[in-house]
NUZAFI-567187 format. One record per residue: x negated, y, z negated of N, C-alpha, C, O in turn. Coordinates in steps of 0.02 Angstrom, whole numbers, plus 50000, padded with zeros to 5 digits. Each point is the difference from the previous one (the first is absolute). Layout:
# residues N
XYZXYZXYZXYZ
...
This chain:
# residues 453
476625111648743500375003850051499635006550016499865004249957
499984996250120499495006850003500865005149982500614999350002
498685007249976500495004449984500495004550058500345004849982
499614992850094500535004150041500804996349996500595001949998
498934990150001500654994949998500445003649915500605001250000
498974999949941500545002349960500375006350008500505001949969
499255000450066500255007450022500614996650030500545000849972
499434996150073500424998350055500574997949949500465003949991
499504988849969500384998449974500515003549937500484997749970
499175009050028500385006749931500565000250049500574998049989
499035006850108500575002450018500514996850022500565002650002
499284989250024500804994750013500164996949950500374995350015
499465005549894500524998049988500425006449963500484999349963
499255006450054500395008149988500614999350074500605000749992
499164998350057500444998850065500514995049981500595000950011
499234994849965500554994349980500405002149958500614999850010
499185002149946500805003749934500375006250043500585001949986
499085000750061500405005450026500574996450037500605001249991
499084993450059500494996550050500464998349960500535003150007
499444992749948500314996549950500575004249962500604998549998
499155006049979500615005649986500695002150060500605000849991
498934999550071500405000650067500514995749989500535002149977
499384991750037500294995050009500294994349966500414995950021
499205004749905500494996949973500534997349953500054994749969
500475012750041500505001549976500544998750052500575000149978
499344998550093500234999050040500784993749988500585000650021
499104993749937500534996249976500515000149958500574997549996
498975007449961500405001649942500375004249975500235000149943
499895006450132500285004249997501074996449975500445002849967
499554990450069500875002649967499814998349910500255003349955
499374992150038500164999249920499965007749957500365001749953
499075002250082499825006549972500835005650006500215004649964
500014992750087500715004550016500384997649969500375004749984
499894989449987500464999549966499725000949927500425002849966
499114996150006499925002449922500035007849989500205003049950
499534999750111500095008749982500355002350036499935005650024
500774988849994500515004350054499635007750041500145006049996
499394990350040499685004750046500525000950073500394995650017
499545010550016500284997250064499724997950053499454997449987
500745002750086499415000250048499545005150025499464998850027
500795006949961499375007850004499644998149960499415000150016
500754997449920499444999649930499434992950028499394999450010
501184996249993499504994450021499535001650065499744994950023
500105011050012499765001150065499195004349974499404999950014
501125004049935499305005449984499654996449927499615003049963
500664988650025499374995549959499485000050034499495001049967
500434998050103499695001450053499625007550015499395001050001
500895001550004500155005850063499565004949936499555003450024
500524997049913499765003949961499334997649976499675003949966
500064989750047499354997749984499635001850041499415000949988
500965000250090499514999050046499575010450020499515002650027
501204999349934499865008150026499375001749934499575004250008
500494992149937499645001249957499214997350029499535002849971
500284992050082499514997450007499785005050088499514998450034
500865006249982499975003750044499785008149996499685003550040
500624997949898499625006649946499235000349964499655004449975
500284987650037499464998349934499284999050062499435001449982
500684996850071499664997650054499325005050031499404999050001
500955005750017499515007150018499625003649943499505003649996
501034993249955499535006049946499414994449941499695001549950
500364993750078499594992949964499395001450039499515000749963
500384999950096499345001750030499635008149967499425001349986
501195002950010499775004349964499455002749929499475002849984
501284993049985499804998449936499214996649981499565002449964
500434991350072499404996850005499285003450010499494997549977
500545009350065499495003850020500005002249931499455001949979
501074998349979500025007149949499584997149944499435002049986
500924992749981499914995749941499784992449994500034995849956
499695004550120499824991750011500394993750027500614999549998
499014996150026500464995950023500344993149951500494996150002
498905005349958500044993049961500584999149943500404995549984
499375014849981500745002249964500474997050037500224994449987
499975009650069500695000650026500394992550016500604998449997
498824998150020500254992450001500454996649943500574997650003
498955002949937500134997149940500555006050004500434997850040
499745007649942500495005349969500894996050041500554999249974
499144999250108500774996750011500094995449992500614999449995
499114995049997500064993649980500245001649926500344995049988
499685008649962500255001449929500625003750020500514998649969
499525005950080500625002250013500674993850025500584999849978
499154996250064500154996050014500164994349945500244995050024
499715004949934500134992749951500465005949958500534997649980
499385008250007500415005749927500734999450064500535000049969
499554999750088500554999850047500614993449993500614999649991
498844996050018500274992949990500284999749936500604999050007
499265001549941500385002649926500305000750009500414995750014
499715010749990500595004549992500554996850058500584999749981
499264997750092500494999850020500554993849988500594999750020
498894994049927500174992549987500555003849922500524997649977
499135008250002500715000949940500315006750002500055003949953
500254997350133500655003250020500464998249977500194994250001
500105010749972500934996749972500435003450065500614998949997
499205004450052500395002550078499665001350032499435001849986
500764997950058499795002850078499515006449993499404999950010
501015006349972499495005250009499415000449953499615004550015
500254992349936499724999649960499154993650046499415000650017
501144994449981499364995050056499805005850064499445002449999
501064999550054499655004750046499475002449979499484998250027
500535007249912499395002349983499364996949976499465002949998
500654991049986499354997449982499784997550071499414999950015
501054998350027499734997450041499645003950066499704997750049
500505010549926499695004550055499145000549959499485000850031
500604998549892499385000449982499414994550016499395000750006
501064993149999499354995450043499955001050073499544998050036
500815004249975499925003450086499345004650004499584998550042
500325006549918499575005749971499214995549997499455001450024
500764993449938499374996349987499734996350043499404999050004
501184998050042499704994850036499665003050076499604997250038
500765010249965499715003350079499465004049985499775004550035
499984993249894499225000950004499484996450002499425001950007
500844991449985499614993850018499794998950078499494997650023
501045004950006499824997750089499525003450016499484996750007
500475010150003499325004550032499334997749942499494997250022
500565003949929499484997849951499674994949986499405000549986
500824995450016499984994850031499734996550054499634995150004
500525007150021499994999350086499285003450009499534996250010
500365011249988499355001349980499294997549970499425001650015
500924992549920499344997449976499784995450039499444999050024
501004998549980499804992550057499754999750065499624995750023
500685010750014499854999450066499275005250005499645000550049
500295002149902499355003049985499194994149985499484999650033
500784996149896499524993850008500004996550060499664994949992
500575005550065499854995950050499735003550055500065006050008
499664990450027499575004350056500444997850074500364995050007
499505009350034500594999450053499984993150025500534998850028
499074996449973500094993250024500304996149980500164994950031
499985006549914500294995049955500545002349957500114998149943
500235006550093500695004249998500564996650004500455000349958
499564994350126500324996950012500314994649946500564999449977
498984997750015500254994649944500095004149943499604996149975
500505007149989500325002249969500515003749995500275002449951
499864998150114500905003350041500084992749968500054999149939
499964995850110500444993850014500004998449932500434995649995
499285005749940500304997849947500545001949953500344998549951
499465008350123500755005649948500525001350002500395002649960
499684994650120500424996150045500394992949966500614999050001
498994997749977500254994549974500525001049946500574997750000
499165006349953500095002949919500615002650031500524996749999
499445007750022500735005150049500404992850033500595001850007
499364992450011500474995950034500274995949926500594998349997
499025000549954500434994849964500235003649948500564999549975
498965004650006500575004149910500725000850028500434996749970
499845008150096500805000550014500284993050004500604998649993
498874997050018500664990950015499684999649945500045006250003
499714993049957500114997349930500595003949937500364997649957
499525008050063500325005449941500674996750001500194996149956
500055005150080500864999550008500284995449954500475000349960
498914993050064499964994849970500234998449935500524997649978
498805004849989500005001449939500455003649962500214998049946
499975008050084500475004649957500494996050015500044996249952
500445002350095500454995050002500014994449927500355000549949
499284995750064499984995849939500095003349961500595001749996
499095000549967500005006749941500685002249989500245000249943
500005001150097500715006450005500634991449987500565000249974
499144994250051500304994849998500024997849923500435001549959
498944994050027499844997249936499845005149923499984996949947
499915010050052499645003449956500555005749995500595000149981
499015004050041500385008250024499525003250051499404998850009
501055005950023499725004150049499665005749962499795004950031
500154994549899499565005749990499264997649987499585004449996
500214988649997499354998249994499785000750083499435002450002
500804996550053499975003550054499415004749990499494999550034
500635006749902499795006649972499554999249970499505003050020
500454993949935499734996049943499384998950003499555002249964
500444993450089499594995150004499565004550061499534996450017
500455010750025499584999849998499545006149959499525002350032
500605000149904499385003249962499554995649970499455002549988
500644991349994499084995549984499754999050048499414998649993
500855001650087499674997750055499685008350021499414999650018
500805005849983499675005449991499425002449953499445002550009
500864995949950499525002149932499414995850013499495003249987
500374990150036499584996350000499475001450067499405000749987
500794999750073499795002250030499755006649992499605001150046
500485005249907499785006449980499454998649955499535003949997
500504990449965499524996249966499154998250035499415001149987
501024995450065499314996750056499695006150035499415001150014
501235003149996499425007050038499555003549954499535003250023
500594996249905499475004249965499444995949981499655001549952
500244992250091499434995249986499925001550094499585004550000
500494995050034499924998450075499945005850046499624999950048
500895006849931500165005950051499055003350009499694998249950
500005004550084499595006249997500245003549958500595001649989
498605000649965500125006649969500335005850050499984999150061
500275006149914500115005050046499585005250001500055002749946
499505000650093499515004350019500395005450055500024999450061
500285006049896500195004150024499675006050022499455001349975
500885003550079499495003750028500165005549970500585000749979
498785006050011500375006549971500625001750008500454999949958
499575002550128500335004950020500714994749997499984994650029
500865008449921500564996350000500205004350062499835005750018
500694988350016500375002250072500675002549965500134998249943
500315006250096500365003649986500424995150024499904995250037
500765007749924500534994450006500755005650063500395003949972
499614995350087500395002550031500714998849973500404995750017
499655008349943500765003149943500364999150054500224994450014
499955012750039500555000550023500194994250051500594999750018
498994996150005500264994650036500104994149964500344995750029
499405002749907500134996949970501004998849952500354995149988
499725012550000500565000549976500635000850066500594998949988
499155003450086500644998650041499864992350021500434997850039
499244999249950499954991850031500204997849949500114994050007
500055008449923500434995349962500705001549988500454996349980
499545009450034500775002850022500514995950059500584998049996
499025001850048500104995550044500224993149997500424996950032
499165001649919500114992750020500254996649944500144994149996
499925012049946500644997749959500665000049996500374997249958
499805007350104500675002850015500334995650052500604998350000
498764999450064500434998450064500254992649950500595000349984
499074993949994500314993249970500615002649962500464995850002
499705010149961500305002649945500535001150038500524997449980
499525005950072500595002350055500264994850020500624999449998
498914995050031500384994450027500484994949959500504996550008
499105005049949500354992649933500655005449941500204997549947
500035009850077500455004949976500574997550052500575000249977
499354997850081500345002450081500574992949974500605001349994
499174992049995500374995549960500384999049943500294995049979
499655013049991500354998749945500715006549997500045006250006
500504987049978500755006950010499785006449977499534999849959
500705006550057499975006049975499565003149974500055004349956
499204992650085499485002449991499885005150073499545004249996
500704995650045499745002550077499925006849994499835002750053
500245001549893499675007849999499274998849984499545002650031
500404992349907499284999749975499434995450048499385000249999
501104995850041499464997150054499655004550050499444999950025
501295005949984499765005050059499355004949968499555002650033
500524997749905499755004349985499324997949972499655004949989
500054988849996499404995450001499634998650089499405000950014
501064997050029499685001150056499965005550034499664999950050
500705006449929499735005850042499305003149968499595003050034
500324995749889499275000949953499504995250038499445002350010
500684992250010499374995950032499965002750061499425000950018
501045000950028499755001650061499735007950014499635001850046
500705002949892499655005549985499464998949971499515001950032
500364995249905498984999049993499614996850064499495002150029
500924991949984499604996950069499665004650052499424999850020
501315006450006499595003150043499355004849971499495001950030
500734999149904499445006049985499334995549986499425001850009
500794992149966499164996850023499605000650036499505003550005
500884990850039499855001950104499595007149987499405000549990
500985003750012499675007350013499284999749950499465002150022
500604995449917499415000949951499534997350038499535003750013
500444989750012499874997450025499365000050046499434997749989
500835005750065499895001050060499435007050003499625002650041
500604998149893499725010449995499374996449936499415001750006
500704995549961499264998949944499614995350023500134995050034
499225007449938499254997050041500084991849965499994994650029
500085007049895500044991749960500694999049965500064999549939
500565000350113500424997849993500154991349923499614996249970
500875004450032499944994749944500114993250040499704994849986
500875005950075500094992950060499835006550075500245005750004
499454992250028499755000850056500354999450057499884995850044
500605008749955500474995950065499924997650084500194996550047
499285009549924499495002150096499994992950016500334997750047
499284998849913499874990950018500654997250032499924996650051
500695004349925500274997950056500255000450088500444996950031
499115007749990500164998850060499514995750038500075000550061
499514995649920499724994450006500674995750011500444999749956
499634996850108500494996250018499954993049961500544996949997
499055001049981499904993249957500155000949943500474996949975
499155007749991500355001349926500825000550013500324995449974
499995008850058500455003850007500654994849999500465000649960
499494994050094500234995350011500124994549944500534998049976
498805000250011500024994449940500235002849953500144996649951
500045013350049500294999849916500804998350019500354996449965
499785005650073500674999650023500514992150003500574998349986
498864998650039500084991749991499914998049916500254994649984
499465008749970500024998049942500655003249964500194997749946
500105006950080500495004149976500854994950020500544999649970
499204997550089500874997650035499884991749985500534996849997
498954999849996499824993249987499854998049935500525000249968
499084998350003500024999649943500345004249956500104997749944
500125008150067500305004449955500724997449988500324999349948
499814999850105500884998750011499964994349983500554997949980
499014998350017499984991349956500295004349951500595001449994
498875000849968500194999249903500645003349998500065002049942
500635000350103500525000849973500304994650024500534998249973
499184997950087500514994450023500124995449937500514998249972
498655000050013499974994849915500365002149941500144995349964
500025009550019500415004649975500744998550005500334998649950
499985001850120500685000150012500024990450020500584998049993
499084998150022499904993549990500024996149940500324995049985
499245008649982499934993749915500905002549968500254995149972
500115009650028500475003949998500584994050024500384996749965
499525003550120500344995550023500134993750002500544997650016
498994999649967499774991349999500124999349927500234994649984
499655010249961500374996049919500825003149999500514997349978
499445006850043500695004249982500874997550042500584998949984
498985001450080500684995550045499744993350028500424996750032
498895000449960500034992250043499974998449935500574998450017
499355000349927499834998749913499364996649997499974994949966
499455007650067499554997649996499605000749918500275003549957
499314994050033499585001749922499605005750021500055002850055
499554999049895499355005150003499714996150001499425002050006
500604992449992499144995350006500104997250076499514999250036
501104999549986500174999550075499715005450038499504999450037
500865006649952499855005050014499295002450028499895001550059
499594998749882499235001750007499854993450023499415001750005
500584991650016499814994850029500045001550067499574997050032
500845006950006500005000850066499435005750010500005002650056
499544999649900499305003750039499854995650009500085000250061
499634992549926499624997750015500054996950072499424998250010
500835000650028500035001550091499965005150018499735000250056
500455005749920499635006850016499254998550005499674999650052
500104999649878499505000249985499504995150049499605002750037
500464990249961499544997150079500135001950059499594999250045
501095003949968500085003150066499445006449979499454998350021
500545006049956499755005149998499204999450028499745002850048
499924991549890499414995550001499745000150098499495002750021
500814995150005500164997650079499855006650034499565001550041
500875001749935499975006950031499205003849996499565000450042
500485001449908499145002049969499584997250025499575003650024
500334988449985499524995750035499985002950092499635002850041
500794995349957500375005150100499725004650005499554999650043
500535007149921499625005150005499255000949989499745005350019
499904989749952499465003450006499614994650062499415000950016
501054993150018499524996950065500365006650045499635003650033
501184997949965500005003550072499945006950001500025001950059
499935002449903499805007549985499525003850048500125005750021
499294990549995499555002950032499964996950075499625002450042
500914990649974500034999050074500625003750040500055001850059
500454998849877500815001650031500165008149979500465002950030
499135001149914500165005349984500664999249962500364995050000
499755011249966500765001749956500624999850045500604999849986
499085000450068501005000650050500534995350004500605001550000
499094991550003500314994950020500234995349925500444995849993
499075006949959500004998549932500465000449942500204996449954
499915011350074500475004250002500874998049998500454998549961
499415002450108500574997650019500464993350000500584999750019
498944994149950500304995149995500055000149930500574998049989
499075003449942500155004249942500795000349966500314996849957
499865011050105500585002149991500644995250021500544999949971
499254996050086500624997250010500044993049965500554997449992
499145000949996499744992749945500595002949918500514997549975
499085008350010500485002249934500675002250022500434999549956
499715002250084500565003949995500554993750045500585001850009
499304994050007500344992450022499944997249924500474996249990
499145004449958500164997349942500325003149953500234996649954
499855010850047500545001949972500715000150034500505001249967
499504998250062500744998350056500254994949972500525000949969
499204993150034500054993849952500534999749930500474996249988
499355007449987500325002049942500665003550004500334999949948
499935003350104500435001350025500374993550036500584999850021
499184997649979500474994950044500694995949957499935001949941
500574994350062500574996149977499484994749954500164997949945
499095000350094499554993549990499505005049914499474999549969
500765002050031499485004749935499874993549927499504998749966
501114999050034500194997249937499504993049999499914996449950
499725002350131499804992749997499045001950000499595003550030
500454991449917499204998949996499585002150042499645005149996
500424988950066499405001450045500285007450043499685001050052
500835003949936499805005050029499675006749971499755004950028
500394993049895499985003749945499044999849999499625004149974
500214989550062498994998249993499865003850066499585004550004
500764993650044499995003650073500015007149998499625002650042
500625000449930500195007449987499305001949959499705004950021
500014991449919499525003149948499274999450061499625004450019
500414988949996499424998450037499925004350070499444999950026
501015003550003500055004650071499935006849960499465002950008
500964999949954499505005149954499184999349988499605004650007
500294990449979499194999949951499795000750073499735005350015
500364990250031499555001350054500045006150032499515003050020
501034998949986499975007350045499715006249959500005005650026
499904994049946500085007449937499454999549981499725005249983
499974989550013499274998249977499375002050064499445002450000
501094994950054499515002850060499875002450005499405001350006
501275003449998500035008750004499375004149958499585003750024
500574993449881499835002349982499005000449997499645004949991
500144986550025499085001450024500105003350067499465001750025
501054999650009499515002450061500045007549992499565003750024
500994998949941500025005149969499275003149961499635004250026
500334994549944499085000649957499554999050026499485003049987
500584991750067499445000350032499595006150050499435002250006
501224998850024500195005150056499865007849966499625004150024
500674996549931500115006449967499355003950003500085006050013
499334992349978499255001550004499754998050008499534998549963
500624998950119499404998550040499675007650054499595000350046
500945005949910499605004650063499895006049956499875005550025
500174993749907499765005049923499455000849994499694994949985
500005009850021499255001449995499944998749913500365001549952
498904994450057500075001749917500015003249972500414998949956
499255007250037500045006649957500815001949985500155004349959
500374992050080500655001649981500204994049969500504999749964
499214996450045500324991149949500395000849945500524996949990
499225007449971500395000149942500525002449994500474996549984
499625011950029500585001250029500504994950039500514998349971
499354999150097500484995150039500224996049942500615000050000
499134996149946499954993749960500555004449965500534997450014
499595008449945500215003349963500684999850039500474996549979
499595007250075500765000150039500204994650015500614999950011
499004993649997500404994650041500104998049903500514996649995
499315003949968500284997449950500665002549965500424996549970
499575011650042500525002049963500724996050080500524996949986
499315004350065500584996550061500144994549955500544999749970
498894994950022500314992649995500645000249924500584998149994
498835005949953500875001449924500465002850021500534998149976
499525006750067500455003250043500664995850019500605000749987
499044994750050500454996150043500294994849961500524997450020
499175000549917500454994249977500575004749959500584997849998
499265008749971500425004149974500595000850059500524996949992
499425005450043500425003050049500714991650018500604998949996
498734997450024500324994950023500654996649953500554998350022
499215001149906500604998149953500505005349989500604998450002
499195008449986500505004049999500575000850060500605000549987
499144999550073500435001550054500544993049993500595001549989
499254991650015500274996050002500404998549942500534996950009
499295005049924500234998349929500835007250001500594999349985
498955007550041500765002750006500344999350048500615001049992
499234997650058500704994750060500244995549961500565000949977
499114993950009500734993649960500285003349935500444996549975
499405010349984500335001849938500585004050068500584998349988
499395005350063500275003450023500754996050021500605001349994
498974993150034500644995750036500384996749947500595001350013
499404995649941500344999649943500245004949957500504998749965
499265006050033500325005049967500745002850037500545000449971
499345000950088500465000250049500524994750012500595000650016
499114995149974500384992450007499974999250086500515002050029
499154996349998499744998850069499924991749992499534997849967
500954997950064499724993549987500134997149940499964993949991
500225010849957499784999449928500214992749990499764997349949
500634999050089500424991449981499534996150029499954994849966
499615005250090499504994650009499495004150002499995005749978
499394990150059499325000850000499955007450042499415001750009
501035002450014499715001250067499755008149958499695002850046
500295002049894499305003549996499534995850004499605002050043
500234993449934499264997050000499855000450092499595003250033
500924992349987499954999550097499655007850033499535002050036
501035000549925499675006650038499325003949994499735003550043
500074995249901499415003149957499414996150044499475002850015
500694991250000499614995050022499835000950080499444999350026
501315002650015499805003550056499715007950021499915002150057
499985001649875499885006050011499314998649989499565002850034
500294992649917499195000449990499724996750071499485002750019
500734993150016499884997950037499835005050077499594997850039
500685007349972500155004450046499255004049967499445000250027
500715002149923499275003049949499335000050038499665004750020
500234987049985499374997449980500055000950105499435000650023
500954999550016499425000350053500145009250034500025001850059
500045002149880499935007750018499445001950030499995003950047
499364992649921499385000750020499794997750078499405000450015
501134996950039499974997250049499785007250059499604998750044
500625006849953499565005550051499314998949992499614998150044
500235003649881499415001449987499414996050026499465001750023
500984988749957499614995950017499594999750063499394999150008
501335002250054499925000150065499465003550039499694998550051
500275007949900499485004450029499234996749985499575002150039
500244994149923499324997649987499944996850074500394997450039
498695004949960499744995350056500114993049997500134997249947
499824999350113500064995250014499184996349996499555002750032
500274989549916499274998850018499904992950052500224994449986
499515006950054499694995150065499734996949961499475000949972
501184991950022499514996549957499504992850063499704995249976
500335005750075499534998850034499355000850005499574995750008
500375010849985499165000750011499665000449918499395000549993
């Protein structure tokens, strides 16, 4: 195996335990709720707290890497990552798992930029492409497999080997990088670590998920107010940090680039608002249709070849049809399949495949034409930066996305809204739905491409 291909293969199968963590607990969240009488805020931020942990860890992994190497930092999260899985497979509660599970969050949002770095470094720009489309691939089946698996698991075993099972798959891979990674050849001069934007961007973005997933719970609404007025008070003083420092820690200037700007926004209302729909779905389909967890995670897999479809789509029509039209059929593809789920017809098979498979395709669209688009007008000397912000958007958005939706259905039940049939789930289902085509101004304004000439 030449040595870029092993490079390549450290950083997708480091990408794979990250996805994998994403996704798949997804099935096994009710077995996990009824052994630790969790509620639904708790069951939101199983989620919602991995992902803010892989959103803290993200900006400062490129950092780090300048500081102490890349090869360290690789191996150091992949060990963080398996000491996580431990601890969270022998939780005796909820807050106790939360925390382990913000610590593989920590670990795993240092695998993506670092990662990402070694690989796309061994390759020379020609041969870039094919090594997107494999990462692409890796990114389409770990989420339809996970569910899968943890399902079974949470079915036949326990939902804590879920946990378990993955520190030898970490540890082993931390193994192969200290036979495979580059030495690290570091340069004198260490880069300074921008403190003060570092500590209001985590202020931020530990508070706004924290506010949302408070706002659902009875007789919390002083401490929600008082978590989202801290995020939107650090937020703005970022912005300002921002805008005013030469080496900011996220670069905001980059977004007024209408492509970036757009595609983050589409990653924020589309795929984002998935991972709470899957959320308030696997919820719905075991809890009121009595589906299994192995039922349950079986329906990615029509996501998953719809998705397949989608990805293939985007890269013949991208450069004849442009992001507009791409776009726009995307949003209404997903958001006609979450409607679905709302319907009286929820309970029947083929709408329950109809619904997964109109998700995978729309959201998937969205989401290559999204990436594609995002930097096609980034000068390189800013690449990294752009790569840095569109990464912390994309953890962003699956955070945001489960929280907003996870405290609506604790809200509407708590309240008792519906509380005798399906209809919080209905509603949750039509709000996400309204969500995902917010991004529709923005869309509108992109040029139009002649795909004639």
């Amino acid at each position: 195996m030449f040595a870029r291909s092993r490079i390549a293969t450290l950083y997708l199968l480091g990408f794979a335990v990250d996805l994998a963590n994403m996704f798949i607990l997804n099935a096994a969240l009710p077995a996990l709720q009824r052994e630790l009488s969790a509620s639904i805020a708790q069951l939101a931020w199983v989620g919602t707290i991995y992902m803010l942990g892989l959103t803290v860890a993200i900006p400062v992994g490129s950092w780090l890497a300048r500081r102490i190497g890349e090869r360290r930092v690789f191996i150091m999260s992949l060990l963080i990552v398996a000491v996580g899985g431990i601890g969270g497979g022998a939780a005796t509660g909820i807050e106790a798992l939360l925390a382990w599970r913000l610590v593989q969050g920590l670990g795993g949002g240092l695998l993506v930029p670092v990662g990402q770095s070694m690989a796309y470094r061994a390759y020379p720009p020609k041969d870039r492409a094919h090594l997107t489309a494999v990462v692409m691939t890796v990114a389409l089946l770990v989420p339809a497999l996970s569910p899968a698996i943890g399902g079974i698991a949470a079915d036949h075993v326990s939902w804590r080997w879920v946990f378990i099972g993955v520190a030898p798959l970490a540890a082993a891979i931390a193994v192969l990088a200290l036979a495979w990674a580059p030495v690290d050849r570091l340069a004198d001069a260490k880069p300074a670590l921008d403190i003060p934007g570092f500590v209001l961007s985590a202020i931020t973005l530990f508070c706004l998920p924290l506010g949302l997933t408070l706002i659902s719970q009875t007789g919390s609404g002083a401490n929600a107010a008082i978590a989202l007025a801290s995020a939107i008070a650090a937020g703005a003083a970022y912005v300002r940090h921002a805008l005013r420092s030469r080496d900011p820690l996220l670069d905001l200037r980059l977004l007024s680039d209408p492509m970036l700007r757009t595609g983050s926004i589409i990653y924020l209302c589309v795929p984002g608002i998935f991972t709470g729909v899957n959320l308030i779905a696997s919820l719905y389909l075991q809890d009121r249709l009595g589906l299994t967890a192995t039922q349950t995670g079986m329906l990615m897999l029509p996501w998953a070849g719809a998705s397949f479809v989608a990805i293939m789509s985007t890269r013949r029509l991208f450069a004849s049809r442009g992001p507009r039209p791409l776009f726009l059929v995307g949003m209404t593809v997903t958001c006609a399949g979450v409607l679905l789920l709302a319907t009286p017809f929820a309970g029947m098979l083929a709408i329950q495949v109809a619904s997964f498979a109109a998700m995978g395709f729309g959201a998937s669209l969205c989401t290559s034409t999204a990436q594609t688009a995002a930097f096609t007008s980034v000068r390189t000397e800013r690449m990294a930066q752009a790569s840095a912000l569109w990464n912390i958007n994309r953890q962003l958005s699956f955070s945001i996305g489960a929280s907003v939706l996870g405290g609506l259905l604790g809200l509407f039940l708590a309240t008792g809204v519906g509380a005798a049939d399906d209809l919080p789930y209905r509603y949750c289902f039509v709000i996400a739905a309204t969500l995902i085509v917010f991004p529709l101004p923005f869309v509108l304004r992109l040029p139009r491409v002649d795909h004639r000439t």
